[in-house]
C-alpha positions in Angstrom: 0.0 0.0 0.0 1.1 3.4 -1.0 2.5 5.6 1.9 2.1 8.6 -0.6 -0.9 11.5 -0.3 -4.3 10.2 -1.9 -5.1 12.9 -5.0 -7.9 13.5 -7.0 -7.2 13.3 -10.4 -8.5 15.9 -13.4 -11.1 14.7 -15.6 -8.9 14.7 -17.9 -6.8 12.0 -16.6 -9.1 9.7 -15.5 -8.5 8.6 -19.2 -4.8 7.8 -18.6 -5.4 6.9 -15.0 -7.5 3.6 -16.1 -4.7 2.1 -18.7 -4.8 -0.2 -19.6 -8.0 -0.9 -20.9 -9.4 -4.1 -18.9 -8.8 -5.6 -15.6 -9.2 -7.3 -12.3 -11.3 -4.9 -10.1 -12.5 -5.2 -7.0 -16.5 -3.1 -7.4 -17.8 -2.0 -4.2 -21.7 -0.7 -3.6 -24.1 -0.2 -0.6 -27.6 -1.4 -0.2 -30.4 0.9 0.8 -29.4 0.7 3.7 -26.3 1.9 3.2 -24.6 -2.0 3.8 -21.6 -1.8 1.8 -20.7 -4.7 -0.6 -17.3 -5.6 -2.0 -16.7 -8.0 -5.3 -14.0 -9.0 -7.3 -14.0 -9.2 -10.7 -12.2 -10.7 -13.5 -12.9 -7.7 -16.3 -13.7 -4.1 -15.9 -13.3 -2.5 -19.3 -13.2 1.0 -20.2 -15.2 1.4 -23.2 -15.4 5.2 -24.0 -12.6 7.7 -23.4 -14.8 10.7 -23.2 -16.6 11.1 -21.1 -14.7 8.3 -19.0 -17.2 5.3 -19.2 -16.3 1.2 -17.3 -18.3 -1.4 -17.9 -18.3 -4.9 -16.4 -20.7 -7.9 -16.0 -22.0 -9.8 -12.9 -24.7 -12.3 -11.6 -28.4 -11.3 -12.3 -28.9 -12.6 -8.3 -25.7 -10.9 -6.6 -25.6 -8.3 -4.0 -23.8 -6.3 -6.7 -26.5 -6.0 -9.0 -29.6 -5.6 -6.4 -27.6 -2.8 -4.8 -26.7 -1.0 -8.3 -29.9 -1.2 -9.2 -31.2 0.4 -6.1 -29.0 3.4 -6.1 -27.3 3.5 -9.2 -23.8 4.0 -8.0 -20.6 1.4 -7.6 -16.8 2.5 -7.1 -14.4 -0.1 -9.2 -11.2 -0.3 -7.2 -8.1 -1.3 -9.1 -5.7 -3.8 -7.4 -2.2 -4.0 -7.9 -0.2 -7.2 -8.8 1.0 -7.6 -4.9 0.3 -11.2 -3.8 -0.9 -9.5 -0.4 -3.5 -7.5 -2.3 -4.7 -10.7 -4.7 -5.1 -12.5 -1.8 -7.9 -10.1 -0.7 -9.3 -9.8 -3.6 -10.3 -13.7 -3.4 -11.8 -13.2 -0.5 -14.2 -10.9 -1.4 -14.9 -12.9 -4.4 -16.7 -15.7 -2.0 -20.0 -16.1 -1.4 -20.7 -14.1 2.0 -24.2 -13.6 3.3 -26.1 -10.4 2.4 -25.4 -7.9 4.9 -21.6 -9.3 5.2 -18.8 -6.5 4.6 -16.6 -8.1 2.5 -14.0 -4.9 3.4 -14.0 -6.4 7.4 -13.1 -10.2 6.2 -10.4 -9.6 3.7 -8.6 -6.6 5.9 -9.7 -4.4 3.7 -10.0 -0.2 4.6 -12.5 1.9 3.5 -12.4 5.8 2.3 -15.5 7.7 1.9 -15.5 9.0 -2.0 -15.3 12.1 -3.1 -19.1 12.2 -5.3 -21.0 8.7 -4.8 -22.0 6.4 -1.3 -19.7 3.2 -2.2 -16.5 3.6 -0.2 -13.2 3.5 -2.2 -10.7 0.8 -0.8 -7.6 2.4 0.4 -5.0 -0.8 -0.4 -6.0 -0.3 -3.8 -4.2 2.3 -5.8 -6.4 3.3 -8.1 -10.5 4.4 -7.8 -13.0 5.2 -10.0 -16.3 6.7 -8.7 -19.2 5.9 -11.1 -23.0 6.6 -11.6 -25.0 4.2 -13.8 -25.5 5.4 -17.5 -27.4 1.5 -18.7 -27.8 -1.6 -17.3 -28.4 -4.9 -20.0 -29.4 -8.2 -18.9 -29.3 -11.3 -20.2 -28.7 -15.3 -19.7 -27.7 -15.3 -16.1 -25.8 -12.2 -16.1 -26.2 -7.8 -16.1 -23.7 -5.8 -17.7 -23.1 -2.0 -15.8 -22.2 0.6 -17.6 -20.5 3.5 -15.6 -20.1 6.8 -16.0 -17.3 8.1 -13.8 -17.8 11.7 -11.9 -14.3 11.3 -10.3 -10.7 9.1 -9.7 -8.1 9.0 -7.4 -4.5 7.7 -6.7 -1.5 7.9 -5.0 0.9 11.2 -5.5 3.4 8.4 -6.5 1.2 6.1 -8.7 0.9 9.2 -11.7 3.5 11.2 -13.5 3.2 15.2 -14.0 1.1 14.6 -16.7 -1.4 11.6 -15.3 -0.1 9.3 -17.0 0.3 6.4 -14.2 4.0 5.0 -13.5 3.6 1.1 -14.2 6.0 -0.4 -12.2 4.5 1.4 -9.0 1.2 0.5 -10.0 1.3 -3.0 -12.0 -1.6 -3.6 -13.6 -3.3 -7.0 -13.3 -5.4 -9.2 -14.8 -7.3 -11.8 -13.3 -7.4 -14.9 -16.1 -10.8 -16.2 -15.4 -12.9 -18.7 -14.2 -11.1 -21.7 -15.6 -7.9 -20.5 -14.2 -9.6 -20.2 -10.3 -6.7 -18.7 -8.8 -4.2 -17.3 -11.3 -3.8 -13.1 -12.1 -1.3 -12.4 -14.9 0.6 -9.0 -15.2 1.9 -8.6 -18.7 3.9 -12.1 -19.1 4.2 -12.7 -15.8 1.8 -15.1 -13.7 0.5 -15.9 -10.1 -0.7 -18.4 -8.3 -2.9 -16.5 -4.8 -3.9 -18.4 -1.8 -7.1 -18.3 0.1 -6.0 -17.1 3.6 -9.6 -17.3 5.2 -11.0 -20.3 6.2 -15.2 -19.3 6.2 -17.9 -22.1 5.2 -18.0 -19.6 2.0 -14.7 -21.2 0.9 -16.3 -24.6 0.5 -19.3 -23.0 -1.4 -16.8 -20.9 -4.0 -15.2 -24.6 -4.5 -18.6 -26.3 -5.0 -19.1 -23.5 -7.5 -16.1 -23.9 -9.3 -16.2 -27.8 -9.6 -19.9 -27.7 -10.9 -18.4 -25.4 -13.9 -16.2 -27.3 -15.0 -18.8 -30.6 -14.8 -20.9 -28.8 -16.8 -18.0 -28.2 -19.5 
């Protein structure tokens, strides 16, 4: 985690703050209740450069989706490739009950945002604050669209000009179902542990094996 001052970034950086174009996220939301809600996810895209606009997909039946569609705001918070970070960012990928902070279980600290309810996650170097511009759904699963009304980083994460510096932030990908527990930077690959040992592990696993049964 950066020891550097958080900053807000210009809108126009947030362009050059989100490069490159897709990867693992970690999208946090809160209920009506305000509840907040962390998930990991293995794409978040940015599809339009101006205005700034992420997209990503998830469950039809998550906490994710019933709490974007109820307020119509989510933060995508962009992990590093630091094994201490990807390890988190399996955790809040299990199944936890509604009402769960995923933020508490992983070790995870949240920051009030600057525009929207969702906290940002402060071990995470880079967020995007976003309000809904169209939600799609189909099969099984809802694709967001997100327009973002402001980003932020670490004074050491951008250069004088936005652009970010990539071996202090090092992007990461997450490679996907089939691959359960490997993130990829560039050519480089990682294998992540589970350090939590919840009931929800067992369910993830069940998850996982009835995938690739059904392959």
């Amino acid at each position: 985690m950066s020891e550097h001052q958080l900053v807000s970034q210009p809108e126009k950086y947030w362009d050059r703050l989100f490069a490159p174009g897709g990867h693992c996220a970690i999208v946090t939301s809160v209920d009506e209740q305000g509840r907040i809600n962390a998930a990991s996810y293995a794409t978040c895209v940015r599809i339009v450069h101006n205005p700034v606009q992420i997209a990503f997909t998830t469950s039809l039946t998550g906490h994710t989706a019933e709490n974007i569609r109820a307020t119509g705001e989510f933060v995508v918070n962009l992990p590093s490739f630091e094994r201490e970070i990807l390890e988190k960012v399996r955790i809040v990928g299990l199944p936890f009950a509604r009402g769960v902070n995923e933020l508490d279980k992983a070790g995870l600290t949240a920051l009030a945002s600057a525009r929207v309810k969702p906290p940002r996650i402060k071990e995470c170097l880079r967020h995007f604050e976003c309000e809904v511009v169209w939600i799609k759904e189909w099969l099984t699963r809802m694709m967001v669209v997100g327009n973002v009304v402001a980003a932020s980083t670490y004074s050491d994460c951008v250069d004088e000009k936005g652009y970010i510096v990539w071996d202090r932030v090092k992007p990461v990908a997450f490679c996907g179902a089939p691959y359960v527990d490997m993130f990829a930077a560039s050519q480089e690959t990682m294998r992540v542990g589970m350090p939590y040992e919840g009931p929800e592990v067992a369910a993830a696993d069940r998850s996982v094996r009835s995938y690739f049964e059904d392959m």
